[in-house]
C-alpha positions as CSV (number, residue, x, y, z in Angstrom):
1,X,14.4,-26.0,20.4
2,X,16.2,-25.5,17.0
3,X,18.8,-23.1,16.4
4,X,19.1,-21.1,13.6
5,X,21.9,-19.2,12.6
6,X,21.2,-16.3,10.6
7,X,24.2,-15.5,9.1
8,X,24.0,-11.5,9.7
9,X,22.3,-9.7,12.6
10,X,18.6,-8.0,11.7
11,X,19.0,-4.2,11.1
12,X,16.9,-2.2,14.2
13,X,14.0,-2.0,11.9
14,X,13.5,-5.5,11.1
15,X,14.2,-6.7,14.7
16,X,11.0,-4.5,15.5
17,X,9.5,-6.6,13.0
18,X,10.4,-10.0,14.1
19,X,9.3,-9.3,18.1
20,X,5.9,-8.0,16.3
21,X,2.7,-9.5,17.8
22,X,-0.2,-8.4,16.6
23,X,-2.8,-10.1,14.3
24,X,-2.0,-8.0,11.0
25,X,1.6,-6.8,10.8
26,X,2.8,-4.6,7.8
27,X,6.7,-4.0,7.2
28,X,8.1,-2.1,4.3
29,X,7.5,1.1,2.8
30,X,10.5,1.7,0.3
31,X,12.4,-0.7,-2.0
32,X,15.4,-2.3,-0.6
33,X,14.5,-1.9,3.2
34,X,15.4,-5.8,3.7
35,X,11.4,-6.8,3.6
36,X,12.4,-10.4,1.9
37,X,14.6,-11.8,4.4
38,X,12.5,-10.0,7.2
39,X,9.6,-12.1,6.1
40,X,11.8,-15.6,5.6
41,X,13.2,-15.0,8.9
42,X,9.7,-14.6,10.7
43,X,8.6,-17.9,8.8
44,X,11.4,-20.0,10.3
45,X,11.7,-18.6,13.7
46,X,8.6,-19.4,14.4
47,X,8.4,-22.7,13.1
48,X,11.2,-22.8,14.9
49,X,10.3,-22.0,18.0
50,X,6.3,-23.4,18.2
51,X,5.4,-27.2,18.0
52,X,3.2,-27.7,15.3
53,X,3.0,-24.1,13.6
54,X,1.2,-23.9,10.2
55,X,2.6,-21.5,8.3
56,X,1.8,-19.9,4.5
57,X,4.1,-18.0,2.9
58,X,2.7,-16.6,-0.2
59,X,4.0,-14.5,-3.2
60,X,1.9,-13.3,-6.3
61,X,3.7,-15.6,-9.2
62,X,6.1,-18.8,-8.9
63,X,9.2,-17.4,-10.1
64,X,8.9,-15.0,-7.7
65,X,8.2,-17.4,-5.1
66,X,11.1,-19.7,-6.4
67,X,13.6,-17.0,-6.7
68,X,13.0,-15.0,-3.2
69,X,11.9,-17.7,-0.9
70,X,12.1,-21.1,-2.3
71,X,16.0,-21.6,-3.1
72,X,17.1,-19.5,-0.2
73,X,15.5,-21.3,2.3
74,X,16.8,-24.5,1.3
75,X,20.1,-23.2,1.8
76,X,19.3,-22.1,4.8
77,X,17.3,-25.1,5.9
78,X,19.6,-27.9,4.8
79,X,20.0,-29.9,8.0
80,X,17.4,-28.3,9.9
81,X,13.8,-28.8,7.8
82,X,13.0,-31.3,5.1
83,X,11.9,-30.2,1.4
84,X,9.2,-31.9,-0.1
85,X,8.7,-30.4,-3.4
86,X,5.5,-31.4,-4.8
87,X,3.8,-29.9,-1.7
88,X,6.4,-26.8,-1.7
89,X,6.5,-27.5,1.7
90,X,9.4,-27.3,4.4
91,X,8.9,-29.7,7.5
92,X,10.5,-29.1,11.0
93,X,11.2,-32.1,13.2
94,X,8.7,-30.3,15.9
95,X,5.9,-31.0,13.6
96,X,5.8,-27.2,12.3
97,X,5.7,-26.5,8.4
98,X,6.0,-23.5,5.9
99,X,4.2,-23.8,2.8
100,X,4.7,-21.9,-0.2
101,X,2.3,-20.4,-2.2
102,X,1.5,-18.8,-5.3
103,X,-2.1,-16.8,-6.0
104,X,-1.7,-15.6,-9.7
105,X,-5.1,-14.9,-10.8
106,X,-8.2,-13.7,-8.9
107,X,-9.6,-17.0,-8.8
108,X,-6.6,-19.0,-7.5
109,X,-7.3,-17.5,-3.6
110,X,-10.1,-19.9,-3.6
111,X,-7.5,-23.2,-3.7
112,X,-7.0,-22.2,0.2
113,X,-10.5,-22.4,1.3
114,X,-11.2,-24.5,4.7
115,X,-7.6,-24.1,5.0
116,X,-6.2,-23.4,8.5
117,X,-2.8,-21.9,8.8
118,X,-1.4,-20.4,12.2
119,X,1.0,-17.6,10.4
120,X,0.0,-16.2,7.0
121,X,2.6,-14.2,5.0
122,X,2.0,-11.9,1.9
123,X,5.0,-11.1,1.2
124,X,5.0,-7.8,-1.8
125,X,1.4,-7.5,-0.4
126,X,0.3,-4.4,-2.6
127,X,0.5,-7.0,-5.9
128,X,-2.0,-9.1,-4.6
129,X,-5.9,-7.8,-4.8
130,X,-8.0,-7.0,-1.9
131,X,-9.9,-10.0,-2.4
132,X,-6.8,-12.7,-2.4
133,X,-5.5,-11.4,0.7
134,X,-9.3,-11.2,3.0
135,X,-10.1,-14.2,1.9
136,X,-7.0,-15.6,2.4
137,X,-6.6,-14.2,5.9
138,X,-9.5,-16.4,6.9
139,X,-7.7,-18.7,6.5
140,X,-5.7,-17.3,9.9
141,X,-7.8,-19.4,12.8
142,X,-6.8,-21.9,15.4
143,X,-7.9,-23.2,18.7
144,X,-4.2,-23.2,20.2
145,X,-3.8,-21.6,23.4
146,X,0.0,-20.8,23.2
147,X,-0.5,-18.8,19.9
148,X,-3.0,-16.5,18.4
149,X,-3.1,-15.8,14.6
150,X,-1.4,-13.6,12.9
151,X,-0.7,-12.1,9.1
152,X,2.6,-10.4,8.2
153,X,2.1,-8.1,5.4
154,X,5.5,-7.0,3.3
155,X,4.7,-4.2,1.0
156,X,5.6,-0.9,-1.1
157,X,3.6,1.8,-2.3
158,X,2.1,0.9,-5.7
159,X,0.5,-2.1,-7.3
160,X,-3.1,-3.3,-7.2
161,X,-3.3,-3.9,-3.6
162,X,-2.1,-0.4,-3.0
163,X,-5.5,1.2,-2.2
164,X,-6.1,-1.8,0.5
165,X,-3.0,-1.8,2.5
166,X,-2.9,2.1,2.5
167,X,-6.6,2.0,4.0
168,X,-5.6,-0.2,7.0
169,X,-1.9,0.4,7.6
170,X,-0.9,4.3,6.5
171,X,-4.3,5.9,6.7
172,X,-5.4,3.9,9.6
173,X,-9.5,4.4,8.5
174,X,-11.2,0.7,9.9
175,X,-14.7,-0.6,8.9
176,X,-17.4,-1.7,12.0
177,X,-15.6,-5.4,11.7
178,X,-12.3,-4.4,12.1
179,X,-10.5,-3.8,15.1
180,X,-7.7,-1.1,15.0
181,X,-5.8,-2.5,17.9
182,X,-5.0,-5.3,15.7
183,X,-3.2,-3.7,13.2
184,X,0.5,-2.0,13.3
185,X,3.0,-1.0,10.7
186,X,6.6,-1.0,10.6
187,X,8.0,2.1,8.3
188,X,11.1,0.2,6.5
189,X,13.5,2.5,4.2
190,X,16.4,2.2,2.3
191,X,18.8,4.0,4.7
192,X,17.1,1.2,7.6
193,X,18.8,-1.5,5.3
194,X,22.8,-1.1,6.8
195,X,24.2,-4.0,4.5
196,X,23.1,-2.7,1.6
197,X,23.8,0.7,2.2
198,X,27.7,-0.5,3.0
199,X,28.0,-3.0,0.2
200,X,26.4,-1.4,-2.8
201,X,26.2,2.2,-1.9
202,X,25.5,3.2,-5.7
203,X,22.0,1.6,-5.4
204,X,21.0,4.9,-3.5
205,X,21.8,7.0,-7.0
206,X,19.3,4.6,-9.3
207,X,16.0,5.2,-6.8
208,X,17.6,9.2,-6.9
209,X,17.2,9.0,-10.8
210,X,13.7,8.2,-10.6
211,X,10.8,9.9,-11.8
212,X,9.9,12.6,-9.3
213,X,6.5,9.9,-8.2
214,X,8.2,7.0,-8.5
215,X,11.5,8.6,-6.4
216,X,9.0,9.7,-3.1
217,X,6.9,6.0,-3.6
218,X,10.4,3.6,-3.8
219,X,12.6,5.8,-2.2
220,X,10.7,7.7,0.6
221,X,8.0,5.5,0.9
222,X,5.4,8.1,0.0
223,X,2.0,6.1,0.2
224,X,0.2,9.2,-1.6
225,X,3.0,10.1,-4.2
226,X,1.7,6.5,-5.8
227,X,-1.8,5.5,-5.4
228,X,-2.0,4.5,-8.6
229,X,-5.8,3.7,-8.8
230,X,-7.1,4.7,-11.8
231,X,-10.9,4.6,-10.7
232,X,-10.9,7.3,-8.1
233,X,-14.3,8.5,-9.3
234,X,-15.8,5.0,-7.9
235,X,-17.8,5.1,-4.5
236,X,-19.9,2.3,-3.9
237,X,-22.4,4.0,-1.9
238,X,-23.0,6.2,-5.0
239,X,-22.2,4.1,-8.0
240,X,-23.6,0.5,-7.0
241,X,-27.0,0.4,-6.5
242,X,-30.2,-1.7,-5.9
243,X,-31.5,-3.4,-8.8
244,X,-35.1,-2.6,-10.1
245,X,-37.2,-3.0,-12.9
246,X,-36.1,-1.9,-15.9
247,X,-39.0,0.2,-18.2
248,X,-39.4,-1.5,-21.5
249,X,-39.3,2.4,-22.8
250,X,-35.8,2.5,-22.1
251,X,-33.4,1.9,-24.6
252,X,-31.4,-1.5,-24.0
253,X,-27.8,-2.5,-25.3
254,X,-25.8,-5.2,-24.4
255,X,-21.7,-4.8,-24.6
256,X,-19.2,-7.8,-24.5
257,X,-15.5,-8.4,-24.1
258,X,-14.7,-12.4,-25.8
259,X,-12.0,-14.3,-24.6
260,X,-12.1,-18.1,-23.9
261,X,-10.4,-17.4,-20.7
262,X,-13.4,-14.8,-20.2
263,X,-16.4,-14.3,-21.3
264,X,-18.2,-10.8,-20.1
265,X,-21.2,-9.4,-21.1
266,X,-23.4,-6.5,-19.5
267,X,-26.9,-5.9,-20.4
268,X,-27.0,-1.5,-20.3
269,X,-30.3,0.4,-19.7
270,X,-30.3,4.3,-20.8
271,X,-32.9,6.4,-19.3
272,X,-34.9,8.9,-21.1
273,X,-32.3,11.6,-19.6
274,X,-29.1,9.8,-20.5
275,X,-28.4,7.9,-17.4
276,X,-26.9,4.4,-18.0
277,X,-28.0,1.6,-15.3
278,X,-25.4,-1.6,-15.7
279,X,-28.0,-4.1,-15.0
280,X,-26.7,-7.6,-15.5
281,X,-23.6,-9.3,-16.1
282,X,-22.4,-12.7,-17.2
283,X,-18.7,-13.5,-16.4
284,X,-17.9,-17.1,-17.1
285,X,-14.6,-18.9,-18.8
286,X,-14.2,-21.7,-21.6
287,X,-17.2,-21.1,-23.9
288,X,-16.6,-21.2,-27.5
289,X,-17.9,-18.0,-29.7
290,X,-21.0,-20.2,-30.6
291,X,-21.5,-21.1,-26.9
292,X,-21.1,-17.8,-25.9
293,X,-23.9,-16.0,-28.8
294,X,-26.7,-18.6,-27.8
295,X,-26.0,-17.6,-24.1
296,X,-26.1,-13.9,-24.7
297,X,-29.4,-14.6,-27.1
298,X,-30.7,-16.6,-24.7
299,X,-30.8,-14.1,-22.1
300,X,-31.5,-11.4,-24.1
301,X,-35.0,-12.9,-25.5
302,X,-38.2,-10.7,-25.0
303,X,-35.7,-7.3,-25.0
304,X,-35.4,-5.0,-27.5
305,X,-31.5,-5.1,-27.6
306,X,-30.9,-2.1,-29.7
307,X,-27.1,-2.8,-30.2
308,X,-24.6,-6.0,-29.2
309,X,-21.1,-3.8,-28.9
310,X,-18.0,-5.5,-29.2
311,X,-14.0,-4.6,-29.9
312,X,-12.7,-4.3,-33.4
313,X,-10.5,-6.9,-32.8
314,X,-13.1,-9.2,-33.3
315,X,-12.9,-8.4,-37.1
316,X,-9.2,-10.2,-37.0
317,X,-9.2,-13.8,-38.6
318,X,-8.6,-16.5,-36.1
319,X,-6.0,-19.2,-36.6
320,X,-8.2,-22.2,-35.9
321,X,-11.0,-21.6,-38.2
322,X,-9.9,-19.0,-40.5
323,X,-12.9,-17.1,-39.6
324,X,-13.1,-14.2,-37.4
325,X,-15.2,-14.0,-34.3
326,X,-17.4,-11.8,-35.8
327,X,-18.1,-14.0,-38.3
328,X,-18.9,-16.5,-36.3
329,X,-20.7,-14.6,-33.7
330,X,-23.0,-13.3,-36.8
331,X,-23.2,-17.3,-38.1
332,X,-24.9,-18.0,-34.6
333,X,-27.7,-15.2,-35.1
334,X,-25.5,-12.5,-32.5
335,X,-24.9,-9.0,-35.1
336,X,-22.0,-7.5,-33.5
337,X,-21.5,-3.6,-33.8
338,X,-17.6,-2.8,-33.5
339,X,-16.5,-0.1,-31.5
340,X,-13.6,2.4,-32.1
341,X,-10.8,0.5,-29.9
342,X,-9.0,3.8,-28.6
343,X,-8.1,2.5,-25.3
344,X,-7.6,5.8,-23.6
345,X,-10.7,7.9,-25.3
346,X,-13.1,4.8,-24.0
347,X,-11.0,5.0,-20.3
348,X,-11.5,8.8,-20.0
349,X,-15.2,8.0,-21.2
350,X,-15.8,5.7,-18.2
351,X,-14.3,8.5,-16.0
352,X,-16.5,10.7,-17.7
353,X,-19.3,8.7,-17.0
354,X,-18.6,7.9,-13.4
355,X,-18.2,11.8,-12.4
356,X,-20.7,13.2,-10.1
357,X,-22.9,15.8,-11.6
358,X,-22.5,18.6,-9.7
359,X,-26.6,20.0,-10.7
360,X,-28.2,16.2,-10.5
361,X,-25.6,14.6,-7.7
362,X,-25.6,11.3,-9.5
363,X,-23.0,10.0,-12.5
364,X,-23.9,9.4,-15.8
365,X,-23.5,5.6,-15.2
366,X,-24.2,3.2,-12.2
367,X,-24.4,-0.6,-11.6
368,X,-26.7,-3.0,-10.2
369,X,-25.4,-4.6,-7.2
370,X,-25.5,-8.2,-8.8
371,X,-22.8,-7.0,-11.3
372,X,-20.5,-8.4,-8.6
373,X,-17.3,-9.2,-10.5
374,X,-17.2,-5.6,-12.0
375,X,-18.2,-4.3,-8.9
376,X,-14.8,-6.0,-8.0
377,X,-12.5,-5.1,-10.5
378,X,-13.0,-1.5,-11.2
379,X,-11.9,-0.1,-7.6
380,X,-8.7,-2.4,-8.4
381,X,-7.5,-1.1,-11.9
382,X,-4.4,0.8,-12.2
383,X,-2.8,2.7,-14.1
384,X,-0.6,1.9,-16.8
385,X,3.3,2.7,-15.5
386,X,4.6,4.2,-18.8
387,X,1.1,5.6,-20.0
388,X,-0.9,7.3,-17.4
389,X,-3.9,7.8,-19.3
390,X,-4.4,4.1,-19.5
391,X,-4.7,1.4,-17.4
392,X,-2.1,-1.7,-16.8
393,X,-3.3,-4.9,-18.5
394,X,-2.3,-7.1,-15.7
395,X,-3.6,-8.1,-13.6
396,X,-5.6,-9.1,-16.7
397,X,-8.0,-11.4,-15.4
398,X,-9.6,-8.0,-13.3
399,X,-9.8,-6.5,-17.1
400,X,-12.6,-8.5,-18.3
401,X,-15.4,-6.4,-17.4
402,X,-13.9,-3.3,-17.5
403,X,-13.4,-3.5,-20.9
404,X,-16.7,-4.4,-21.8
405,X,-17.7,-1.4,-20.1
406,X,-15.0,0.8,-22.1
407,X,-16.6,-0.6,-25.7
408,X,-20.0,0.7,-25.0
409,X,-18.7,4.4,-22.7
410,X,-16.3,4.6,-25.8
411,X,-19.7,4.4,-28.2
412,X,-22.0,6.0,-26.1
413,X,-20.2,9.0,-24.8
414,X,-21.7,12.1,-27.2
415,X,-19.1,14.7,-27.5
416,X,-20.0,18.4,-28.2
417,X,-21.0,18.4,-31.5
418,X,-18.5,21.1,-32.4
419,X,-16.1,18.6,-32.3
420,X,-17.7,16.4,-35.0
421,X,-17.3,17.0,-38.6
422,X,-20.7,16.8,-40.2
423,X,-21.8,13.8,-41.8
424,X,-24.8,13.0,-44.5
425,X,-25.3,9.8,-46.6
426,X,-25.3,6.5,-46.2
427,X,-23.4,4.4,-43.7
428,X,-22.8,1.2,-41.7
429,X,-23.5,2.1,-37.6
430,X,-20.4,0.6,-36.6
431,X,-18.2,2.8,-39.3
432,X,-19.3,5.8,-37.7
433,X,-18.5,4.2,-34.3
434,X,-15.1,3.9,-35.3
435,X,-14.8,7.0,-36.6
436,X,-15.6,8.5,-32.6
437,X,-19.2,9.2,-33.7
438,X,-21.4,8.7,-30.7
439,X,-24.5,6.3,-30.2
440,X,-26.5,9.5,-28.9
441,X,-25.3,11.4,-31.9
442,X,-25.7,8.8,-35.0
443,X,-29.3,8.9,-33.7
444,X,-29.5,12.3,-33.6
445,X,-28.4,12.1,-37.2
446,X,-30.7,9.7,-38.0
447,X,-33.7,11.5,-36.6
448,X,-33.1,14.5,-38.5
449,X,-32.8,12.7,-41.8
450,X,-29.2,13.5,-42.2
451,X,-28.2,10.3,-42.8
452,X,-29.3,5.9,-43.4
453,X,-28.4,3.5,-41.5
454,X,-27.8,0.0,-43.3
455,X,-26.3,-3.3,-42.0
């Protein structure tokens, strides 16, 4: 058997850590309670101690990765495990092997699939999404009878994970599938950390000096003092529902967020009594604008789409062409209607929206269940660190459809009409949008002969 010599002796907390057993582990809590090392030091003395371990150790972005885990461990390592680089990968002379991993984006969880890894480490699991880390954790399956799976979860309060790791560690609450036995959590805090504490006592005064929510979440490790999830209103047993068949009475819009990383669009049906019914999405990358406007036609044909929302960004001349997305959007037979882009009106809109009516028991706006990427993203949106009312813009590949969403809630929304100055006379639709006039109340306008639409 290797020995390892780890240079300091684990504080009482961490050693609880390292004889852990059970299938999902979660250590931390607070900053600063030593969760880095902890999680290094599981890695090796395992591999360490088993013949032919697979082990994935796994941070959100590669500096990260590089900075916490990759040079340390060669230090430690040198003489004991072999680095091969271009697999990020250090291999024992027992056969076992710790690979490190990054899982930036949503989609890059799928680069481990029909993997098999013994050990699985997410290591600052509350910045990865609830998605990464279950389907990662399949991942966790062998048929070896000297070791059963496990997954090590290092973690603070905060981040898009938050909501996740609180369900199953802190609040303990377990869906039909999952087995509570499996699951324990190790409370880590500053004060646990003894070698900080001795060598750079000060570090105590900067989590003191902390916002009173950001003091209980990094110092205390106060799981409810920083949920963070901006969505609360979302249930999915109220908001998602079945789809059906959509009355060709109803008016019809269609809203859309452009990006070549991204393209989403949702198709919107409003009810004769107001109620908006998401009912189809289409969320794919790399299609140029002109791509993109046949597609949206394309799928739109035989409904009356009464308006094609989009930001007011879209106006903005692009480098490439000199033209603006609009422009080209319009070129390809897609009439864009710009919205006002007040990121925290069209939030609070969606908010708005989502409420349950207290008289009707329903929210103003729900979403067919094969909306499955905003399904995803909405529960997972947080909020913005400096500017509560709005929501953090990474990670921004869960942003997409959201967005799309806030252009139309931001249009739609009517306000009480005693906070609108009235209006008469002639006007483009997508002026008065940007002016906060609602959809519902331009109509209104319209209808009572107040004022003419052109454009």
């Amino acid at each position: 058997m290797t020995v390892v010599n780890l240079k300091c002796k684990p504080n009482p907390k961490q050693q609880i850590f390292l004889r852990a057993r059970k299938k999902h582990i979660g250590y931390g809590g607070a900053r600063a309670g030593g969760k880095s090392w902890a999680a290094r030091m599981k890695a090796v003395l395992l591999a360490c101690r088993y013949k032919v371990l697979k082990i994935l150790l796994l941070r959100r972005t590669y500096p990260e990765l590089e900075a916490n885990h990759i040079l340390p461990l060669q230090q430690m390592l040198k003489g004991i495990a072999t680095y091969v680089a271009s697999k990020r990968m250090f291999i024992f002379p027992n056969g076992s092997f710790i690979k490190l991993g990054f899982c930036k984006y949503e989609s890059d969880a799928l680069q481990y699939q029909g993997h098999e890894y013994d050990v699985i480490i997410f290591e600052e699991a509350t910045l990865f999404t609830e998605f990464q880390m279950t389907f990662i954790a399949t991942c966790a399956r062998n048929t070896r009878t000297d070791f059963t799976p496990r997954i090590y979860y290092t973690c603070n309060p905060g981040g898009v994970g938050h909501g996740y790791i609180k369900r199953i560690f802190i609040d303990r609450e377990y869906l039909p599938e999952e087995n509570p036995d499996d699951y324990e959590f190790i409370q880590a805090l500053i004060y646990d950390n003894q070698i900080l504490m001795k060598n750079d006592p000060g570090y105590i005064k900067i989590l003191d000096a902390l916002p009173e929510e950001l003091r209980k979440a990094h110092r205390d490790g106060d799981w409810d003092a920083l949920s963070g999830q901006y969505f609360k209103e979302f249930r999915r047993d109220i908001h998602v529902i079945d789809p059906f068949i959509i009355p060709n009475a109803w008016d019809r819009y269609v809203t859309i967020d452009y990006g070549l990383d991204m393209l989403a669009a949702y198709w919107i049906a409003v009810d004769f009594f107001g109620s908006c019914y998401v009912y189809r999405e289409l969320y794919k990358p790399d299609f140029i604008i002109s791509q993109a406007a046949e597609m949206i036609l394309s799928i739109s044909k035989n409904e009356n789409i009464q308006i094609f929302y989009a930001p007011p960004d879209m106006d903005n001349r692009r480098q490439d062409t000199g033209k603006s997305a609009s422009s080209i959007f319009i070129e390809n037979g897609l009439v864009p209607t710009m919205t006002k882009n007040d990121r925290v009106h069209g939030w609070l809109a969606m908010k708005e929206m989502m409420a349950i009516n207290k008289v009707t028991n329903k929210p103003k706006i729900m979403f067919f269940s094969t909306c499955t990427n905003l399904i995803k993203s909405l529960p997972l949106l947080q909020r913005d660190d400096k500017n509560p009312n709005d929501i953090s813009t990474t990670p921004h590949d869960i942003t997409h459809g959201p967005d799309a969403i806030r252009y139309f809630t931001s249009a739609h929304l009517e306000l009480p009409e005693d906070q609108l100055r009235p209006i008469s006379g002639t006007f483009y639709r997508g002026e008065l949008l940007m002016k906060g006039y609602s959809s519902a109340y331009i109509r209104k306008l319209e209808n009572k002969g107040l004022i003419r639409l052109v454009g």
